[in-house]
C-alpha positions as CSV (number, residue, x, y, z in Angstrom):
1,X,-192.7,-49.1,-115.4
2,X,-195.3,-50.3,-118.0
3,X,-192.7,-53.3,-119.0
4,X,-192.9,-54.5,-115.3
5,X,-195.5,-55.2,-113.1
6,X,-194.5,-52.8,-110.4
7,X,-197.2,-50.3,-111.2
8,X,-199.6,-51.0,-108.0
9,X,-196.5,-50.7,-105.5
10,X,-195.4,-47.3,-106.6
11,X,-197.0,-43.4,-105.6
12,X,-196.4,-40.8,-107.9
13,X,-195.9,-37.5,-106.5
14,X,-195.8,-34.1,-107.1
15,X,-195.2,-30.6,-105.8
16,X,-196.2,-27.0,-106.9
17,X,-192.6,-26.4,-108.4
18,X,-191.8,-24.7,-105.1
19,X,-188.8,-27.4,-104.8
20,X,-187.0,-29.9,-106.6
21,X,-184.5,-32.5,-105.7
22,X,-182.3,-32.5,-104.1
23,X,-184.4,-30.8,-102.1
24,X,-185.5,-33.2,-99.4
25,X,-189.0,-32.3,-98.3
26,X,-190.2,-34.2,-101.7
27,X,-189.2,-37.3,-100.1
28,X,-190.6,-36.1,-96.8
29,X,-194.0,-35.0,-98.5
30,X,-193.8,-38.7,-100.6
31,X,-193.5,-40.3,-97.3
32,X,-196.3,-38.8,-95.0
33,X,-198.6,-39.7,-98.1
34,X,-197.7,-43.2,-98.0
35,X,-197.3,-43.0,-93.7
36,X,-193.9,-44.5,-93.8
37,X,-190.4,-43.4,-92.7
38,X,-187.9,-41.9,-94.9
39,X,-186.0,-44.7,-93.3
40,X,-188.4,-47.1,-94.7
41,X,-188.2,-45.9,-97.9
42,X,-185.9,-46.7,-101.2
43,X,-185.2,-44.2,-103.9
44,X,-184.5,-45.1,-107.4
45,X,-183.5,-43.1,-109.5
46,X,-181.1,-42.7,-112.6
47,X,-179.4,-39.0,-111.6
48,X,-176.9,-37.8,-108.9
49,X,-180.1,-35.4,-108.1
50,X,-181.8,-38.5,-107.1
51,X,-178.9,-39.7,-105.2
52,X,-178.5,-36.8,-103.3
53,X,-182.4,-36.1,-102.2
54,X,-182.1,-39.6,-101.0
55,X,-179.2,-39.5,-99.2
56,X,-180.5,-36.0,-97.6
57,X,-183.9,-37.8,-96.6
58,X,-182.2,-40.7,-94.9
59,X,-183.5,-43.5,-97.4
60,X,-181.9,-45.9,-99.3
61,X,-181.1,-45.4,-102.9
62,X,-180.3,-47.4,-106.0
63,X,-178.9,-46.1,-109.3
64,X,-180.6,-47.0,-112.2
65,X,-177.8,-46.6,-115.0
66,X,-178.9,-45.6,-118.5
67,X,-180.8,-42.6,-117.4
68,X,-179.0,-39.4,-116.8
69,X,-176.2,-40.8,-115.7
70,X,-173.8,-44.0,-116.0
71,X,-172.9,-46.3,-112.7
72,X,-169.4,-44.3,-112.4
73,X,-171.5,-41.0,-111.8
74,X,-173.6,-42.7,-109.3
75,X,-173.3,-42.5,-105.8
76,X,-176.1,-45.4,-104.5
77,X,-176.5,-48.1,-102.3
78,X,-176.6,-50.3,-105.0
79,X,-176.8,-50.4,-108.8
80,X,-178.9,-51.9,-111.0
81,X,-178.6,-51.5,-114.9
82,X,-182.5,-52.1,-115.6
83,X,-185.9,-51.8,-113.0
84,X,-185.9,-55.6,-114.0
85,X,-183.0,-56.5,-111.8
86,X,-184.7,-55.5,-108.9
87,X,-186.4,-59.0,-107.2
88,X,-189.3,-57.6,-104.9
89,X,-190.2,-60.1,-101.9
């Protein structure tokens, strides 16, 4: 996210290791710190891990391919082959 200029939109979160995706209380505990909905809320990520803790949460997810995984091993919303591809209004 250095290449874009994204930075200011985005919370970075973290747990005590307890859990980790797909678990989805990380996307619950991401959302109560940001007082939105899981609803409300768009994962990206660029693993079927990430896929799946979205899809558990109830938000919407988009597969970013180059990662972990390649667009045939993701099940998203939408995919997107760089962060750049995504047009925030």
């Amino acid at each position: 996210m250095k290449n874009t200029n994204w930075l200011p939109i985005f919370s970075f979160n973290g747990t005590d290791g307890s859990i980790s995706k797909p678990d989805p209380r990380l996307l619950q505990q991401a959302c109560h710190e940001l007082g939105v909905a899981p609803s409300q809320t768009l994962v990206l990520g660029d693993s079927q891990a990430d896929m799946q803790l979205a899809q558990a949460g109830a938000a919407g997810c988009i597969g970013v391919t180059g990662g972990w995984s390649s667009a045939f091993h993701l099940s998203a919303d939408a995919i997107i082959h760089q962060l750049q591809d995504i047009q925030i209004l």
